[in-house]
C-alpha positions in Angstrom: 0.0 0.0 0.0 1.4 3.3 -1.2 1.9 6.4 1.8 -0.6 8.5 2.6 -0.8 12.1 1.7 -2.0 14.5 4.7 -5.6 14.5 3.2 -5.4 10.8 2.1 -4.8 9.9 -0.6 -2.0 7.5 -1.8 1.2 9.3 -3.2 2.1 8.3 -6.5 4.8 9.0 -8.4 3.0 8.6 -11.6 -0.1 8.3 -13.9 -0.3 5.0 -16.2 -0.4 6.2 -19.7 1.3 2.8 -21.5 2.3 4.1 -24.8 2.3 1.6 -27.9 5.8 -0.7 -27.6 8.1 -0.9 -31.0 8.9 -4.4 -32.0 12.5 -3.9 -30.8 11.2 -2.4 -27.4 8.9 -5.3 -26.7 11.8 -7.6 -27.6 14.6 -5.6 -25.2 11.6 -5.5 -22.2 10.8 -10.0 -23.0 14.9 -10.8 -22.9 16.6 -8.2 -21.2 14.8 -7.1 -18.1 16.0 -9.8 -16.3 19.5 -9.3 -16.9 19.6 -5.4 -16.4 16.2 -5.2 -14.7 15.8 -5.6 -10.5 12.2 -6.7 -9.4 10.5 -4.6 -6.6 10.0 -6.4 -3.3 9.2 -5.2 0.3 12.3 -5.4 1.6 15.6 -3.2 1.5 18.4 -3.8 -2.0 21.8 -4.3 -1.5 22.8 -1.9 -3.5 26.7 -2.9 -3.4 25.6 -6.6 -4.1 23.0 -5.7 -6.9 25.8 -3.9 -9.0 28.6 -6.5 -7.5 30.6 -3.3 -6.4 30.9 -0.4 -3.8 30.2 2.4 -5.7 28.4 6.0 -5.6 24.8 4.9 -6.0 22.2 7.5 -8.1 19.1 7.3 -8.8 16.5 8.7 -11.3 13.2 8.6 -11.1 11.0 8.8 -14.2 13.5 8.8 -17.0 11.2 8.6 -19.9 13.0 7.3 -22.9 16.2 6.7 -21.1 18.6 8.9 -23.6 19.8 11.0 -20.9 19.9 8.3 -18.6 22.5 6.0 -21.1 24.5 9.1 -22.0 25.6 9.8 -18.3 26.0 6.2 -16.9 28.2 5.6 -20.1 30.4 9.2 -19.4 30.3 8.2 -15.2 31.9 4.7 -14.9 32.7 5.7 -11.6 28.8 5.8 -10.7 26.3 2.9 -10.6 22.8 4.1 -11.5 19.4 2.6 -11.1 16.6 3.9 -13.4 13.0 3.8 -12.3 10.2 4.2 -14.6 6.6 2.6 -14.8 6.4 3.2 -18.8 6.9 0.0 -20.6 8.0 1.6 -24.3 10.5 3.7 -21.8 11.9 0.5 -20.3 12.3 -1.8 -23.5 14.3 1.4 -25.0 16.5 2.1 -22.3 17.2 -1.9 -21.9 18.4 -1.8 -25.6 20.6 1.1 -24.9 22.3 -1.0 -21.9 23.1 -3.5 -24.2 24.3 -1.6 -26.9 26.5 0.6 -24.9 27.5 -2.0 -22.6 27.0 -0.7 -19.4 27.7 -2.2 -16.6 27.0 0.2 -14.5 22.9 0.7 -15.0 19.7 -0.8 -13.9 16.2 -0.6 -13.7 13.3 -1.2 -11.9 9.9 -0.7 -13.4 7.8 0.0 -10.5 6.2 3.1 -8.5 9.3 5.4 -7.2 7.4 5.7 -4.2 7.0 2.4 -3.0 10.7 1.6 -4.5 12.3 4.6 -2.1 10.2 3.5 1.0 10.3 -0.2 0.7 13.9 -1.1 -1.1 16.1 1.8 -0.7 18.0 2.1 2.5 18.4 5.3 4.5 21.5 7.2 3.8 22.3 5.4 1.0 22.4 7.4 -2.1 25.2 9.9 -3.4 22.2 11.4 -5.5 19.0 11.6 -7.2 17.8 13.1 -10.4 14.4 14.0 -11.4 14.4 15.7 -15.0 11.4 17.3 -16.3 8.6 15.1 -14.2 5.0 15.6 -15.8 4.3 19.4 -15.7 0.1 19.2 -14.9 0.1 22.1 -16.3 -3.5 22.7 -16.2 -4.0 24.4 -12.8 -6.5 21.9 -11.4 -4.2 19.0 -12.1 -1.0 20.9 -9.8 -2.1 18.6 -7.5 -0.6 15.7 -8.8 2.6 17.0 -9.3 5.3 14.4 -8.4 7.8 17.2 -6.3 6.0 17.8 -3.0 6.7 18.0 0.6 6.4 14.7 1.8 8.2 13.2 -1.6 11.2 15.5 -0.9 11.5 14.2 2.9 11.2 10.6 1.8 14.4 11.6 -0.6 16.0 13.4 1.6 16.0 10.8 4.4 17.7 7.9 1.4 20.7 10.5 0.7 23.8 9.7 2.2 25.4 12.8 3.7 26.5 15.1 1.1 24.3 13.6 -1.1 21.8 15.6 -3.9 19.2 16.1 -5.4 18.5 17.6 -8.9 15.3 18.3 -10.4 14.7 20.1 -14.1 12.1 21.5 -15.6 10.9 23.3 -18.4 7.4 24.8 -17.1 8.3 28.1 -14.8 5.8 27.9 -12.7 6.5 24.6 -11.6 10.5 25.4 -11.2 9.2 28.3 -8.6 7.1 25.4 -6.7 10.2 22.9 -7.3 12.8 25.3 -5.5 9.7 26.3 -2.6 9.2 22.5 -1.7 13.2 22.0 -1.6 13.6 25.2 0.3 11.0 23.8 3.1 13.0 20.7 3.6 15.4 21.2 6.6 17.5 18.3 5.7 18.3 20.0 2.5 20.6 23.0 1.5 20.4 25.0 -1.9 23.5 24.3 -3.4 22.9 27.5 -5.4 21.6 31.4 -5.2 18.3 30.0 -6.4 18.5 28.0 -9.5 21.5 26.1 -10.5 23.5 26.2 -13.9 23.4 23.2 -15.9 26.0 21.2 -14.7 27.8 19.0 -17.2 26.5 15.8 -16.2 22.4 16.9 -17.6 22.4 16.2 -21.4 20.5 18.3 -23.3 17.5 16.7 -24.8 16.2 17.1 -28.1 13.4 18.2 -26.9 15.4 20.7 -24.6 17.5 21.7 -27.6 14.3 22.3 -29.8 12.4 24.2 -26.6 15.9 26.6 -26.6 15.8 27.3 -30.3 11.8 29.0 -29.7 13.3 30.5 -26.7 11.4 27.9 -23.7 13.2 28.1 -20.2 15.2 25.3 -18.5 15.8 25.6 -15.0 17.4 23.6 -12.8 17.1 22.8 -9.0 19.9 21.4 -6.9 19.8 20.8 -2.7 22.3 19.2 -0.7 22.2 16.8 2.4 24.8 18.4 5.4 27.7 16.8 5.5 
């Protein structure tokens, strides 16, 4: 059973909107997601043992397509990252990109992030967390379900190791302003910046971010720190 939000309802780090699966998607998700993949289960991962190493552990939560994810597990050997998505076109794409890049260093669990950070991830444990361009709800009475609220943030901030982080992205403003509020109001957490954050070299630009510059669309960027 998901948390509870102060007025009751479950917190969900999602809405289910399966998309149609290419041929090669379907195939990566049938034959690979038990190689790469890591199934959900009430009860806390290894981390070390899952990636058979000790290793900065990162985790993103909703990566869509997985391009961005691929790009920066293959440039950060050092790092082992585990990807969390619910979207099963998502999945079978990043799975193909493991494979083709080889990385060792990646996996996934196709789950609810919510359930996965209370139920599998241990406290203290992560060196950071990404959340790039979550689902905007633009429409003003669907804020509401915006994935970055309080009681999200503190269930974060209790799995970052000291000195861990947590980056967030987003190309609607008037979710960025909500996105730096909620992190603001966490006391575990520290801005690491005056405000927003630069991109740091680590965030790929997207296609779609690239496009979104070229029609002059924001980006901003959101990064809080756990004391040391």
């Amino acid at each position: 059973m998901a948390e509870t939000s102060p007025v009751g309802r479950p917190i969900r780090s999602f809405v289910l909107r399966q998309g149609r699966m290419s041929v090669a998607q379907q195939r990566a998700h049938d034959s690979l997601k038990a190689v790469y993949g890591i199934p959900y289960a009430v009860q806390a991962l290894d981390l070390a043992a899952a990636f058979g190493r000790d290793a900065p552990k990162i985790l993103e939560i909703g990566f869509g397509m997985g391009d961005a994810t691929a790009v920066i597990a293959s440039a950060h050997p050092e790092n082992d990252y585990l990807g969390i998505e619910v979207h099963s076109p998502g999945v079978g794409s990043l799975l193909n990109q493991i494979q083709e890049r080889a990385l060792t260093n990646l996996r996934i669990i196709q789950h609810d992030a919510v359930e996965v950070l209370r139920d599998m991830i241990p406290d203290g444990s992560l060196a950071g967390v990404h959340i790039f361009f979550p689902d905007p709800w633009h429409k003003k009475r669907h804020n509401k379900r915006r994935l970055i609220k309080s009681d999200f943030v503190a269930l974060i901030a209790r799995k970052l190791a000291p000195g861990g982080y947590l980056h967030c992205a987003t190309d609607w403003e008037d979710y960025a302003i909500q996105i730096l509020e909620v992190l603001s109001g966490e006391p575990a957490l520290t801005n690491a910046a005056d405000g927003y954050a630069p991109r740091p070299d680590y965030r790929p630009l997207t296609k779609f971010e690239q496009r979104g510059m070229r029609l002059g669309h924001g980006v901003w960027d959101v990064i809080f720190r756990k004391a040391e």
